[in-house]
C-alpha positions as CSV (number, residue, x, y, z in Angstrom):
1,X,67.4,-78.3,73.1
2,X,64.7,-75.7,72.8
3,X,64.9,-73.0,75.9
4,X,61.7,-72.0,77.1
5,X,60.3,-68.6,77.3
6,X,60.0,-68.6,81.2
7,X,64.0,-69.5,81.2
8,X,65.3,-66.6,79.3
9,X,62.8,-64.7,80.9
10,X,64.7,-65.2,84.5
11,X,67.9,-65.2,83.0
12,X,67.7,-61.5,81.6
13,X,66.2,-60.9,85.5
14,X,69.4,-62.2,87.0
15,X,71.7,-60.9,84.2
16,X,70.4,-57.2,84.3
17,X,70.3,-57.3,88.2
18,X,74.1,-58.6,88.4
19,X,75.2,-55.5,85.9
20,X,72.9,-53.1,88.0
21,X,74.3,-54.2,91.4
22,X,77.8,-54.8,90.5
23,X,78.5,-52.0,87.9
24,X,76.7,-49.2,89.9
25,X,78.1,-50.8,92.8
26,X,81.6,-50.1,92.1
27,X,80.6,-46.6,92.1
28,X,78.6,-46.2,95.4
29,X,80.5,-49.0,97.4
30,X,84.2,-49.2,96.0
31,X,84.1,-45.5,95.1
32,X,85.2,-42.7,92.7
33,X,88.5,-41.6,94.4
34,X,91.5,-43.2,92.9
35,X,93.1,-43.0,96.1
36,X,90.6,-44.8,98.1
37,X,88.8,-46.7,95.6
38,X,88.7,-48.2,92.3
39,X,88.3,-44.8,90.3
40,X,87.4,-44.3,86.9
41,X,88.8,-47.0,85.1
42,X,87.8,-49.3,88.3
43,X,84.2,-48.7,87.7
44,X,84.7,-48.7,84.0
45,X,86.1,-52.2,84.5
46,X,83.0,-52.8,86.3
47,X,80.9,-52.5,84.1
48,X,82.5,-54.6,81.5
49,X,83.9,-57.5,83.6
50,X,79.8,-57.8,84.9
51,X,78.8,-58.0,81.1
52,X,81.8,-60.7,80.3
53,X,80.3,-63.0,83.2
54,X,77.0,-63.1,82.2
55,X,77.3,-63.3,78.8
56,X,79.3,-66.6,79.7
57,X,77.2,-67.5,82.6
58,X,73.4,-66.8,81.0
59,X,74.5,-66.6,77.0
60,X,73.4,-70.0,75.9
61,X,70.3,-69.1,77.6
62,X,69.0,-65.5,76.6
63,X,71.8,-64.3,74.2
64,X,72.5,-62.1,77.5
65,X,70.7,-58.9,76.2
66,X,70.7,-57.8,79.8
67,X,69.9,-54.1,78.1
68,X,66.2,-52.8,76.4
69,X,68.7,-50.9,73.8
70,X,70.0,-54.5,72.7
71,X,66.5,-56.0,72.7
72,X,65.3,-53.5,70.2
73,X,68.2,-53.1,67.8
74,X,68.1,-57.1,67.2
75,X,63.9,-56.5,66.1
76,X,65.2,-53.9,64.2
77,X,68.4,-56.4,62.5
78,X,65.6,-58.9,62.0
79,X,67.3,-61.1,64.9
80,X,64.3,-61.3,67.1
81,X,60.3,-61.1,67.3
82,X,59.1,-58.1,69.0
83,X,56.9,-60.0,71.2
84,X,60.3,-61.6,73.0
85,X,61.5,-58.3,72.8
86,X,59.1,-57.1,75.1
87,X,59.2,-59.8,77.5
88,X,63.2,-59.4,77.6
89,X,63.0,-55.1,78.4
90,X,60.4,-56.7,81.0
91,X,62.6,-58.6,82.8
92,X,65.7,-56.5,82.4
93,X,63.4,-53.4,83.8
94,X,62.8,-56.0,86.8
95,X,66.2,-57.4,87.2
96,X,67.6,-53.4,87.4
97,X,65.1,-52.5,89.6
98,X,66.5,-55.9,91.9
99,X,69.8,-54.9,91.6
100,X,69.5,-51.2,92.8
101,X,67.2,-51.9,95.7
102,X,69.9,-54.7,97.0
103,X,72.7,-52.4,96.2
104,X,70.6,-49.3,98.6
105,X,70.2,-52.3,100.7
106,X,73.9,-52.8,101.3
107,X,75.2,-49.2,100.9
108,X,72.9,-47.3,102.9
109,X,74.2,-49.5,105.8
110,X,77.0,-47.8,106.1
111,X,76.4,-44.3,108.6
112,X,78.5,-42.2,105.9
113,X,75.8,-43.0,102.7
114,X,75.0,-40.4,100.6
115,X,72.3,-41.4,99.1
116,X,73.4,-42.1,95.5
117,X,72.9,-45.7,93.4
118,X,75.5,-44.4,90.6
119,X,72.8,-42.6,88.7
120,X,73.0,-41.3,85.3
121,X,72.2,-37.4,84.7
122,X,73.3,-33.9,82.4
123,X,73.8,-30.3,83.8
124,X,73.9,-30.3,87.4
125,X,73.3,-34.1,87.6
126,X,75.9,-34.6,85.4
127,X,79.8,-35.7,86.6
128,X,81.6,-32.8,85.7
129,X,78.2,-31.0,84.5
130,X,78.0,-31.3,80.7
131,X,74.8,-30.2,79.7
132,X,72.0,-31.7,78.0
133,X,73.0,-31.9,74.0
134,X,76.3,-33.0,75.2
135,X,74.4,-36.4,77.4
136,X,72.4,-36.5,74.6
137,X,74.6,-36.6,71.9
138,X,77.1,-38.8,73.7
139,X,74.5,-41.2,74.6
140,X,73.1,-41.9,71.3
141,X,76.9,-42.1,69.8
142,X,78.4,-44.3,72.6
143,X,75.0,-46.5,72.5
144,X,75.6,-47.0,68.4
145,X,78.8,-48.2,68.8
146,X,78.3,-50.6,71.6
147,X,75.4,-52.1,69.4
148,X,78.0,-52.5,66.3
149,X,80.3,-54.6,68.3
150,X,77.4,-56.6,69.1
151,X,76.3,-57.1,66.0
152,X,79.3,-57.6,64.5
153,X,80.6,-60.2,66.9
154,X,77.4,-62.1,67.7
155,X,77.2,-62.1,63.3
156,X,77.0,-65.9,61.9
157,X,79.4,-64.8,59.7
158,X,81.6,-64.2,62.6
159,X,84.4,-67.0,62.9
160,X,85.3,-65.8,66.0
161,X,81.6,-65.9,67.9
162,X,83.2,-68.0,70.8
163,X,84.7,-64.6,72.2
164,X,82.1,-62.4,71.5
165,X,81.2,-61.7,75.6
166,X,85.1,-60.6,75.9
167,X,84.6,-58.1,72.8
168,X,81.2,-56.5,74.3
169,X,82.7,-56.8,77.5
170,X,85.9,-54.7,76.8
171,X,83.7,-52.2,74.7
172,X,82.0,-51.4,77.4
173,X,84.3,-50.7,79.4
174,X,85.9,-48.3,76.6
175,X,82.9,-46.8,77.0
176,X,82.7,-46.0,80.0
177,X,86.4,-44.9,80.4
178,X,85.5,-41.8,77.6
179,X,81.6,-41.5,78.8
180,X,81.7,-41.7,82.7
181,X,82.5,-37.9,83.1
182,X,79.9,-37.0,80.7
183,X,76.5,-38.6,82.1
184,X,77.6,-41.6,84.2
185,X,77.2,-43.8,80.8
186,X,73.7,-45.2,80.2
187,X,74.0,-46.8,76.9
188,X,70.8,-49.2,78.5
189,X,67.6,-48.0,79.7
190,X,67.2,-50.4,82.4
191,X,70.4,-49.6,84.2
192,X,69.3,-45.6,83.9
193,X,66.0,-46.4,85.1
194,X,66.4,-48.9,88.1
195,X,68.8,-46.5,90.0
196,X,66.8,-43.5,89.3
197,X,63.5,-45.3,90.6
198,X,64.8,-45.5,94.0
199,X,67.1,-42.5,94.0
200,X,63.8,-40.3,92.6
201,X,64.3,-36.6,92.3
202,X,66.7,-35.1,89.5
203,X,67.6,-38.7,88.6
204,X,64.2,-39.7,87.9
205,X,62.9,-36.3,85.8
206,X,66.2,-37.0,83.5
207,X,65.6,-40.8,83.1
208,X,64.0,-39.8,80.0
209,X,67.5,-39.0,78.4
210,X,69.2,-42.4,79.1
211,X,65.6,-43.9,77.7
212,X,65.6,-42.3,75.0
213,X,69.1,-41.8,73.6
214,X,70.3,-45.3,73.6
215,X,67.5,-46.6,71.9
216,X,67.6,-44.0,69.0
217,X,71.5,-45.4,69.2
218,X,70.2,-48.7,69.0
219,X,68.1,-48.1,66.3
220,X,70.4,-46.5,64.2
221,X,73.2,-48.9,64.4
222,X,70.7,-51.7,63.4
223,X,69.9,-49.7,60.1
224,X,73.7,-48.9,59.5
225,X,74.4,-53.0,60.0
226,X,71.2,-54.0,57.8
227,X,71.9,-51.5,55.1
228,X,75.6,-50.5,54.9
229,X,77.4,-53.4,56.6
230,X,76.1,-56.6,56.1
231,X,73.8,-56.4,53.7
232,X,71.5,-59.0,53.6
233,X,71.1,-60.7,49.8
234,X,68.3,-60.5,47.4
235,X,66.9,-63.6,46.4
C-alpha cells in the first residue's frame, strides 16, 4: 500500500510534537530534582521512551524521522529524495513548535512557572555552564552517533529491523544521560528550535548551535556509513 505524501507529512507533525511536549515536558513539569521529580535519568528516559512510541505508533507511516538531523543524513545515505526531506524538517519544525506552545500552555498554569520549555543553550545558558566549543563539540559527536544507530538498525541488511525503535529509543536516552549537563541535548534541530521560539531571548540567539551542530553530525555519520561501513557495491 502506497502512503501518501499528506500522511507522512502529519505523521512527522504529531511525532515531533509528542517528543517536544513529552521530552521537554519531563523537564519543566516532572522536574530536575531527584528528590521531587524524575531527575536526570527521568528526563533522559523521556526522551527515549517518546522516540520508542512513535517509532511504533507512526513508523510504518513516515519511517518516524521526527528530527531535521535524521531527514538530512538519510539524503545524504541515498535513503531519501531531498524534496521529502524538506517536507519532513517542515512538519517536524511545526510539530515542535505544537508541542512547546501546548507544553507553555500546561506549565505556565501553574503560579510557581519559571518560564523555561527545557531549552537547549552553552555558557550561561548551559546546565552546569560549559561553554560554546564544549556544546559544540558535544553536539556534533552525540548527534553522529545517534545517526549510526539509526542507520545501522533501520539497514536492510539488518536481521533484526523489527527492534530498531527500542535501539534508537535507548540510544537516546544514553545520550542524554552523558549530554543533559552539557547543553540540554539537541541532537535535532526542531526540538532546539520550537522551545527557543517561545522562550526567545538567550535561547533563541543560541538556536543556531543546536541547528547547526547536529546536522554537521548528521552529515558526517551518513559519509562514515556510505564510505567506511557499509559500502555500497560497484556494479
Amino acid at each position: 500500500m502506497k502512503i501518501s505524501g499528506s500522511s507522512k507529512f502529519i505523521a512527522e507533525i504529531i511525532g515531533t510534537m509528542v517528543l517536544v511536549l513529552m521530552g521537554c515536558g519531563s523537564a519543566v513539569i516532572a522536574g530536575a530534582d531527584g528528590t521531587t521529580g524524575v531527575g536526570l535519568l527521568g528526563i533522559s528516559f523521556a526522551f527515549g521512551l517518546s522516540v520508542v512510541a512513535m517509532a511504533y505508533a507512526i513508523g510504518h507511516i513516515s519511517g518516524c524521522h521526527i528530527n531535521p538531523a535524521i531527514s538530512i543524513a538519510m539524503v545524504i545515505a541515498g535513503r531519501m529524495k531531498a524534496s521529502e526531506a524538506a517536507s519532513y524538517i517542515a512538519a517536524q519544525i511545526i510539530g515542535a513548535l505544537l508541542g512547546a506552545g501546548l507544553l507553555y500552555l500546561i506549565a505556565s498554569g501553574k503560579a510557581e512557572y519559571a518560564g523555561g520549555l527545557g531549552q537547549n543553550g552553552y555558557g550561561d545558558f548551559s546546565p552546569q555552564k560549559y561553554n560554546l566549543t564544549s556544546g559544540f563539540v558535544a553536539e556534533v559527536i552525540f548527534t553522529f552517533i545517534f545517526l549510526l544507530v539509526i542507520l545501522g538498525s533501520t539497514s536492510s541488511k539488518n536481521i533484526n529491523g523489527g527492534f530498531a525503535g527500542l535501539s534508537i529509543g535507548l540510544s537516546l536516552v544514553l545520550i542524554h544521560i552523558v549530554g543533559i549537563p552539557i547543553t540540554g541535548v539537541s541532537v535535532n534541530p526542531a526540538r532546539s528550535i520550537g522551545p527557543a521560539v517561545f522562550v526567545g531571548g538567550g535561547a533563541l540567539e543560541q538556536v543556531w548551535l543546536f541547528i547547526a551542530a547536529p546536522v554537521a553530525g548528521a552529515i558526517l555519520a551518513a559519509l562514515v556509513w556510505n564510505t567506511l561501513i557499509e559500502k555500497r557495491e560497484k556494479s
